[in-house]
N, C-alpha and C positions, 0 to 999 in steps of 0.2 A: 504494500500500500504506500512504498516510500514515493513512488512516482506520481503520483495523485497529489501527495504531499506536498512535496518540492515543483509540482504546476502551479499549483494554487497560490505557495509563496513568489514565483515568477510573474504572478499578476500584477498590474498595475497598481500603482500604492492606493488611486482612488476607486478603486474595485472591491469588496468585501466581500468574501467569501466561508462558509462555513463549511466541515465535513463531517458525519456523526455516522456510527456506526453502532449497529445493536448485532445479534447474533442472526437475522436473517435477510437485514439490507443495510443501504448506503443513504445515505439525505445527504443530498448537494444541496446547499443555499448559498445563494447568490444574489447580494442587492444590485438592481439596476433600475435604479429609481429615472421614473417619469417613462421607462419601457412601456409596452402593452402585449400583450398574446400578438396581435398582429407584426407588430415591431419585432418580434423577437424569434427566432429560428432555434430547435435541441434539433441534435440530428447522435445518433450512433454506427459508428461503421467501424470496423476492424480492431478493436479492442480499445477504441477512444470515442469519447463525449466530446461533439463541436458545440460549440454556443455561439450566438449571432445575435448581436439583443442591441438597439435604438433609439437613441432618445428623442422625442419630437418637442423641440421647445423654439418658440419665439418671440420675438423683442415687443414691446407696446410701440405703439406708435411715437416718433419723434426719437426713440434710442437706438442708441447703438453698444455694443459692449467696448468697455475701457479693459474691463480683463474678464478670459472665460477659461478657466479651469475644472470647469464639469465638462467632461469625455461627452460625446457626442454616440459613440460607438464604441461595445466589447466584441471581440473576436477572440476568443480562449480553446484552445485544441488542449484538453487533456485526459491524459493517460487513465484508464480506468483499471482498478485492482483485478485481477485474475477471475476472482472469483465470483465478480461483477456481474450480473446478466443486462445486457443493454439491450439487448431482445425483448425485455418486457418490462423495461422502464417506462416511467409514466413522467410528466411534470404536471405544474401549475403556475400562475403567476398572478399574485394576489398583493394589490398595493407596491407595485414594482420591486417584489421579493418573488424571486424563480425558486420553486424549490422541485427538484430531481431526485425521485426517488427510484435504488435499481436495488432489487431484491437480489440475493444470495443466490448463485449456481447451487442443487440443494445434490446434483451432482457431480459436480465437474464436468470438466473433459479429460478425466481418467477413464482407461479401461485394463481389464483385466488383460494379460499377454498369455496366454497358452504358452508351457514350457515345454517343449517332447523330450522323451525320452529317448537317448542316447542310444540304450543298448536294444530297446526295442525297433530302433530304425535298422542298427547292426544285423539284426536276427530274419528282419524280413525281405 
């Protein structure tokens, strides 16, 4: 789960991010304040969580910005734990907090290997 980790600390400093772990899944929270469901993109594909999230703001009339340090846009590619199912992850996005929830693989992608026997392949 170190790569999840160390994603998340590589965000942007005005990005907030949370990671929570129980014994059967993962909660990603993510503030992207002034985002909306339409504004904002999850996508899963090859063992990573994309995020694409938007912010729609603009000036009142007669202004202009002196200074704008609220990000406009997150674009975050990260790593998801192994054991991560991103197949049957779900989100939500409520008051511009995304929260990502991706339940536990409950069986991996282990499987058992067949070992043969040696002297029974000899014999036959």
């Amino acid at each position: 789960m170190s790569a999840i980790r160390d994603a998340l600390r590589d965000l942007p400093e005005a990005v907030f991010a949370d990671l929570l772990e129980s014994d059967d899944e993962y909660i990603l929270v993510v503030d992207l304040p002034g985002a909306t469901a339409e504004t904002t993109d999850v996508k899963f594909e090859g063992g990573r969580l994309s995020i694409e999230g938007r912010r729609e703001k603009s000036t009142p009339n007669g202004f202009r910005y002196v200074r704008e340090d609220r990000s406009l846009f997150l674009d975050a590619d990260l790593p998801l734990p192994p054991d991560a199912d991103g197949d049957a992850a779900s989100a939500a996005l409520d008051r511009g907090v995304l929260e990502v929830t991706l339940p536990k693989r409950t069986t991996g992608d282990t499987r058992q290997i067949p070992i043969g026997d040696d002297a029974d392949e000899a014999g036959a």
